[in-house]
Steps between C-alpha positions, in 0.01 A plus 500: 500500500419689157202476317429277232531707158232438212768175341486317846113559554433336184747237540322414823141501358637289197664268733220439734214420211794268321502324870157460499463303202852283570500431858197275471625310284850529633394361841375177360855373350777725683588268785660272221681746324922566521486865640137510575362494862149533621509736816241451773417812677228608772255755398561791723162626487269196482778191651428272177779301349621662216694347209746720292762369203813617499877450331769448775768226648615379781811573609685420908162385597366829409216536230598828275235722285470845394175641522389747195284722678617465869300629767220574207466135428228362726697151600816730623225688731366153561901365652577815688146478689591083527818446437483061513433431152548155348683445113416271213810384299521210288190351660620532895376748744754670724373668777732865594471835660480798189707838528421760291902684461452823338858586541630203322628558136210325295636545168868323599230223690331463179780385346581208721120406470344314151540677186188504339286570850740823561503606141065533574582676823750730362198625161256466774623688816414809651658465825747187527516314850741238589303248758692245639249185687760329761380132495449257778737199516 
């Protein structure tokens, strides 16, 4: 894997203080929203629920999202360490097992997934990753 150049660093520091402000307030009304999803991880360090908006779909029984940051963001280190997440959409919880799927083609996935989420992950992204959370029945 390459280094991040001087563009991407930024990107990433300007992405992560913009999250920090939005997410808050994010995680109070996403559940509701078309495209929106509230993801509940496991912290992989202290085992605390963790609650983390993001833009995806379902799709085949299959919850689809592309992460901006990948491994960097700390709720894609929080699935690979426990991969049994549960997803908010529309105001119902779905309960799944997350993998991360690095060799997946996230900017053809992006296009199947919500315009105006992708759009944010596409400005945003330093290291798109297509995760794919197979839901229980």
């Amino acid at each position: 894997m390459s280094t991040p150049g001087p563009s991407s660093a930024r990107r990433f520091r300007f992405a992560n203080r913009l999250h920090r402000v939005v997410n808050p307030v994010m995680r109070r009304i996403v559940g509701r929203m078309p495209g929106q999803a509230l993801l509940e991880t496991t912290g992989h360090r202290t085992g605390r629920v963790r609650h983390t908006p993001i833009g995806g779909a379902i799709r085949g029984g299959r919850f689809w999202f592309v992460s901006d940051h990948g491994p960097a963001s700390a709720y894609v280190r929080n699935l690979i360490a426990e991969p049994r997440v549960r997803v908010r959409q529309r105001g119902v919880w779905y309960s799944g097992t997350a993998h991360v799927l690095p060799d997946d083609d996230a900017h053809a996935r992006l296009r199947t997934l919500p315009r105006l989420n992708s759009s944010m992950v596409k400005a945003l992204g330093t290291n798109l990753t297509t995760v794919r959370i197979d839901l229980d029945e």
